[in-house]
C-alpha positions as CSV (number, residue, x, y, z in Angstrom):
1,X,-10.5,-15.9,-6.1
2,X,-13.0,-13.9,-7.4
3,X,-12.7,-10.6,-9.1
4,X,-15.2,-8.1,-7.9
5,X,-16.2,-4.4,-9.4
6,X,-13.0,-2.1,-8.4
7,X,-13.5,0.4,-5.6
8,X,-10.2,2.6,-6.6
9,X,-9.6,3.5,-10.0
10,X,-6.9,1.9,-12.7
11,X,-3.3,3.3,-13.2
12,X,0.3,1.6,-13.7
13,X,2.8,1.1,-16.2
14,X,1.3,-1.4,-18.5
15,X,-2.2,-0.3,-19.4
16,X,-1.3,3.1,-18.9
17,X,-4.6,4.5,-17.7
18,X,-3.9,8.8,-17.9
19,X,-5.1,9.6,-14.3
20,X,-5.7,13.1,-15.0
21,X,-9.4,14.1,-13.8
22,X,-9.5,11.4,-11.4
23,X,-9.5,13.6,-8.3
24,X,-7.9,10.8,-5.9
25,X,-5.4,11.0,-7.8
26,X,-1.6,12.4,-6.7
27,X,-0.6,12.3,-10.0
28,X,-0.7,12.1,-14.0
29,X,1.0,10.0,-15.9
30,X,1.6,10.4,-19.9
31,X,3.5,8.1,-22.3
32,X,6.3,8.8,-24.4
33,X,7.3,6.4,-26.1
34,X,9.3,4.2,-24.5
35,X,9.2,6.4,-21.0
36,X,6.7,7.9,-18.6
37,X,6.5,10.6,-17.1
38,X,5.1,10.9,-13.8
39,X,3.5,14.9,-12.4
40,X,2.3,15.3,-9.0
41,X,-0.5,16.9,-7.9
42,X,1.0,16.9,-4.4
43,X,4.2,17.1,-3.1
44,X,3.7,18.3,0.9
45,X,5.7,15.0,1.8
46,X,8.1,15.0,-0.2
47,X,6.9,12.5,-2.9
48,X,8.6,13.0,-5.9
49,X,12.2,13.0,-4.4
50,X,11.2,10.0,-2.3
51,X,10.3,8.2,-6.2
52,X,13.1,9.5,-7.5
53,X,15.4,8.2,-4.4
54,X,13.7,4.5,-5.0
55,X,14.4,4.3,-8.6
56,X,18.0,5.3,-8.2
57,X,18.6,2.5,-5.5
58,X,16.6,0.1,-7.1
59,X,17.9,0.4,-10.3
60,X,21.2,-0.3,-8.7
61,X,20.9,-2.3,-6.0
62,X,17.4,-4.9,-7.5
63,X,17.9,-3.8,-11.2
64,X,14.5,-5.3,-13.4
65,X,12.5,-5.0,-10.1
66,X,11.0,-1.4,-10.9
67,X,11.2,1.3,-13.7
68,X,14.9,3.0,-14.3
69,X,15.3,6.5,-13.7
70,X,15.4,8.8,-16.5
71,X,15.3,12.2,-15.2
72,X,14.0,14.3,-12.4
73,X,12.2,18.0,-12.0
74,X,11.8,17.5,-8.4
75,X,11.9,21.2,-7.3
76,X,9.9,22.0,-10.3
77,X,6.1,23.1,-9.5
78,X,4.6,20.5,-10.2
79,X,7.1,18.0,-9.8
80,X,8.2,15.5,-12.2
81,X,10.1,12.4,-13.0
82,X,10.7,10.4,-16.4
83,X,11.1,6.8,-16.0
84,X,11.4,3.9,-18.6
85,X,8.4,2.4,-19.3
86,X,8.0,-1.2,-17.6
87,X,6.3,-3.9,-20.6
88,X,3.8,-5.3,-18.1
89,X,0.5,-5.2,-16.9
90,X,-1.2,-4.3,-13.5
91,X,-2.5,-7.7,-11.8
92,X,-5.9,-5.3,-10.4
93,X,-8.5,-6.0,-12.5
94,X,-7.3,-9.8,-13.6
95,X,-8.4,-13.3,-11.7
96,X,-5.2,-13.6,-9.4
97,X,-3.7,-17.1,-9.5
98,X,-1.3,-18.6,-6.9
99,X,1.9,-18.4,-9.4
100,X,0.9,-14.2,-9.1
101,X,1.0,-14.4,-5.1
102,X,4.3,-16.4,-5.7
103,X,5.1,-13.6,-7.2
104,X,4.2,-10.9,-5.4
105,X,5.7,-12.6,-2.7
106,X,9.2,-13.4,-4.5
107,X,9.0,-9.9,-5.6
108,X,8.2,-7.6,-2.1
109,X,11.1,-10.3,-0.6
110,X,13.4,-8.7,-3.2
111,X,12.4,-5.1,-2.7
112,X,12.4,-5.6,1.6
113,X,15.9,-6.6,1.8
114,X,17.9,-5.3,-1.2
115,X,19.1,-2.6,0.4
116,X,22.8,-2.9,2.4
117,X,21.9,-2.1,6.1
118,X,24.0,1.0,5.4
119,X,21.9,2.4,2.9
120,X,18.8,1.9,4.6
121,X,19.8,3.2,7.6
122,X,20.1,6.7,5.8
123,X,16.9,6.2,4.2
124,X,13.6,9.0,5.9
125,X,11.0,6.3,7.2
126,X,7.7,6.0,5.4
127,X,5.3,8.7,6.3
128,X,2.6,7.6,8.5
129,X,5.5,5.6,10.4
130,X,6.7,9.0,11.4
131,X,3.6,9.9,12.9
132,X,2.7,6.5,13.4
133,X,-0.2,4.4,12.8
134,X,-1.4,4.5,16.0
135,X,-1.8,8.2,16.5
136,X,-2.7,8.6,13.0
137,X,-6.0,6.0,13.5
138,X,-6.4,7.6,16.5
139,X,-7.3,11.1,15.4
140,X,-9.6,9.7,12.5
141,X,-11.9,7.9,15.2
142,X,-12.2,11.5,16.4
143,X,-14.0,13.0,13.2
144,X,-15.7,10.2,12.3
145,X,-19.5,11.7,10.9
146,X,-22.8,9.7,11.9
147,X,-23.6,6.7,9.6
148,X,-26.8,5.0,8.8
149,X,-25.5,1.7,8.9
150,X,-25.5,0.1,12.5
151,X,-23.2,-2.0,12.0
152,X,-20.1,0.8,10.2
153,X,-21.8,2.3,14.1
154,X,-20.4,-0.1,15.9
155,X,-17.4,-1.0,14.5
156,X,-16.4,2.4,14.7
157,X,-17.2,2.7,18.7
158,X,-15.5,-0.7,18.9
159,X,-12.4,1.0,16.5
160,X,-12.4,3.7,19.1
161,X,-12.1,1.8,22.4
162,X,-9.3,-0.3,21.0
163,X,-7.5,2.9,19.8
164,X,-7.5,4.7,23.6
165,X,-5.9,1.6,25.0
166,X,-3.7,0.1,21.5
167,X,0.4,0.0,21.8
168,X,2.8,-1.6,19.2
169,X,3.3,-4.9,20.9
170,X,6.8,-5.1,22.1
171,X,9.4,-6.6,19.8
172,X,12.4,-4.9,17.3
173,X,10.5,-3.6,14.1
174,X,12.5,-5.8,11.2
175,X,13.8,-3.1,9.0
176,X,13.5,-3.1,5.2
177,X,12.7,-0.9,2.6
178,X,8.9,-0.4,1.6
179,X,6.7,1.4,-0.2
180,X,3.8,1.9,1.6
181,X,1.2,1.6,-0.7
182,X,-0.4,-1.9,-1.1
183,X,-3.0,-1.0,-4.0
184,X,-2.7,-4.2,-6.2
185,X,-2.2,-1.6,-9.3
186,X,0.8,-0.8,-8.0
187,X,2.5,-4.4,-9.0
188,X,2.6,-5.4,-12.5
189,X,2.5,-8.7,-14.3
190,X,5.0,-9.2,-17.4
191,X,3.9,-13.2,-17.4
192,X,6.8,-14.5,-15.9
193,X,7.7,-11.5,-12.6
194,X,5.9,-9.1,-10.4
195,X,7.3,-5.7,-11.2
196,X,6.3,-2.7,-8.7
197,X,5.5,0.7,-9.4
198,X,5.0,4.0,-7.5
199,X,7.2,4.9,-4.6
200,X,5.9,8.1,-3.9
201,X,5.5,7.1,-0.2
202,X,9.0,4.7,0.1
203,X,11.5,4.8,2.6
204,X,12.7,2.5,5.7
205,X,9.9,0.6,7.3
206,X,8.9,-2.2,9.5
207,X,8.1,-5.4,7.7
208,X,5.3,-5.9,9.8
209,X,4.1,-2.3,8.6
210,X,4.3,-3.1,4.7
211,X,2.7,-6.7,5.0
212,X,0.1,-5.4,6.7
213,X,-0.3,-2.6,4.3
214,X,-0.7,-4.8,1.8
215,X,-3.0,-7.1,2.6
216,X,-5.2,-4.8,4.0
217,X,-5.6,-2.3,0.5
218,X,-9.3,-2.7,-0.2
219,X,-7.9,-3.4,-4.2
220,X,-6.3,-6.7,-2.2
221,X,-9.2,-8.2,-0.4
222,X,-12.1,-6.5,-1.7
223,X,-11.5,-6.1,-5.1
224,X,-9.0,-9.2,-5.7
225,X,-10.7,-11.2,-3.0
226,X,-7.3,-12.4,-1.8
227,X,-8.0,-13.5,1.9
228,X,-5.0,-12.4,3.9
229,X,-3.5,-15.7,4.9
230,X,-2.8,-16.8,1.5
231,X,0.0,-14.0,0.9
232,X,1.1,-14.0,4.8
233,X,1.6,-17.4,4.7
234,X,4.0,-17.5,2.2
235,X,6.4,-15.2,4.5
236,X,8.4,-16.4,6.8
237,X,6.9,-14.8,10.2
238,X,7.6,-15.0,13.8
239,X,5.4,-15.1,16.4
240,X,6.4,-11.5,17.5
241,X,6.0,-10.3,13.8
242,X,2.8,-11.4,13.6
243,X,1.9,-9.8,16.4
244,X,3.0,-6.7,15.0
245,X,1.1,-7.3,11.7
246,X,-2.3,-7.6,13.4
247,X,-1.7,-4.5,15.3
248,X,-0.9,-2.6,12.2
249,X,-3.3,-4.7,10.0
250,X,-6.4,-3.0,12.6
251,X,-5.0,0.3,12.2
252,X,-5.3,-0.1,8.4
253,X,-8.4,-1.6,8.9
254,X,-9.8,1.5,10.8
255,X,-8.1,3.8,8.3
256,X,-10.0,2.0,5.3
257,X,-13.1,2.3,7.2
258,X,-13.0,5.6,7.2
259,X,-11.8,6.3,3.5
260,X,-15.0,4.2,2.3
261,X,-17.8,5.5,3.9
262,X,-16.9,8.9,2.7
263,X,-17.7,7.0,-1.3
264,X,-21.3,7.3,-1.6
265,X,-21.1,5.8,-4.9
266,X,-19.6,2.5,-3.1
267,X,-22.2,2.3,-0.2
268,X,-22.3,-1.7,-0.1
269,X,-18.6,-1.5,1.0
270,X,-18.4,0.4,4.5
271,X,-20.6,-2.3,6.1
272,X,-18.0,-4.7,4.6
273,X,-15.0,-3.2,5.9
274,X,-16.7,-2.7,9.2
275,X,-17.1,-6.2,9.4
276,X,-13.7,-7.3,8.5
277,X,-12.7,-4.8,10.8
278,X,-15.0,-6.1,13.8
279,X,-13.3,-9.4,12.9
280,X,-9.7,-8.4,13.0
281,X,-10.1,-6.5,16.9
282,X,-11.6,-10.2,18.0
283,X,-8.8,-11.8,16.6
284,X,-5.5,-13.5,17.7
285,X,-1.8,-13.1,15.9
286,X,-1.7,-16.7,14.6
287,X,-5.2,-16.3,12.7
């Protein structure tokens, strides 16, 4: 796989990039020591109780998978929460191996189903699934601006027509605890395990959801150069799920789509995503 020049900036655990002055950023992060401290620069959805919620259940329920707790300002302004400090380093940025999508895979597998049904069920659902995908793609192919580039053009008229008429295809979402956020930053490499970071968005989910997610971050297939079949494939999917997965992979797609073309500095990717996303409305659940 190759490695290509990274459209979203560094962060994590292990390198420890300071975000502050990155203005797509949601937070800063400073070192102490052995701990981190995490401030965010927005809070409208509740994300720093939501981290703070994930930590505490992880740490008891998949202990070694993610940071332990420390302490939390949550009602501070900003808010704030101390975690330990995780000794690895974020796989964005390295040439990705198989034994790191083993990993990857062993490690979401853990995170998706360590919670006891009972716990999950009292768990707020990721945002965007409470406004869901559909609705939310849908209202971005409204404000879409003019672009130069005929083909972005037409994969946003095609992104549009596919929007008026989309559904969730029918089927039970599979419930599991997710994060949300598929940036490849967000899972860290200690040479042995995938640890994850950042939960700022977590909560109960589809699996379908957090797969697709994933494998359509643009630090997954555009800067890693991970084609999306080689980390599907080594989940165990249905026919119905992967149904779902497409659905929700398009919706990503068009969401992506419209987060790039607004990065002047990164003009070579909108035509790019347009045409993965042109592929991806052309293209069946078992591809």
């Amino acid at each position: 796989m190759v490695s290509r020049r990274r459209l979203l900036p560094a962060g994590g655990h292990g390198k420890m990039v300071a975000v502050a002055g990155q203005g797509r950023s949601t937070h800063d992060i400073e070192v102490d020591g052995g701990e981190v401290v995490k401030r965010f620069r927005s809070w409208e959805r509740d994300e720093a109780r939501r981290e703070w919620r994930a930590l505490t259940l992880l740490a008891e329920f998949a202990p070694g998978l993610a940071a332990v707790p420390v302490r939390e300002d949550t009602g501070a302004d900003p808010p704030s929460i101390r975690m330990t400090r995780l000794p690895a380093e974020p796989l964005a940025g390295r040439a990705i191996t198989a034994r790191h999508l083993d990993a990857i895979a062993v490690a979401l597998g853990r995170l998706h189903t360590c919670l006891p049904a009972s716990v999950l069920a009292g768990i707020p659902p990721v945002s965007w699934l409470t406004e869901g995908m559909a609705e939310r793609v849908r209202s971005l192919t409204s404000s879409f601006p003019p672009h130069d580039d005929p083909g972005v053009r037409a994969a946003w008229h095609a992104a549009r027509r596919w929007i008026d008429q989309a559904a969730v295809p029918a089927g039970r979402p599979a419930p599991v605890f997710g994060q949300r956020d598929g940036s490849l930053d967000n899972f860290l490499w200690d040479g042995e395990r995938v640890r994850i970071v950042d939960f700022e968005h977590s909560g109960r989910s589809d699996r379908a959801f957090e797969l697709a997610a994933l494998v359509e971050h643009v630090s997954v297939w555009y800067d890693a150069g991970i084609e999306a079949p080689l980390l599907l494939n080594r989940f165990a999917l249905t026919a119905m799920q992967a149904a779902r997965i497409l659905f929700h992979r398009r919706t990503f797609a068009i969401h992506w789509l419209y987060v790039v073309h607004q990065r002047p500095e990164h003009a070579e990717v909108p035509p790019r995503q347009a045409r993965r996303l042109l592929a991806l409305l052309d293209s069946h659940p078992q591809s």
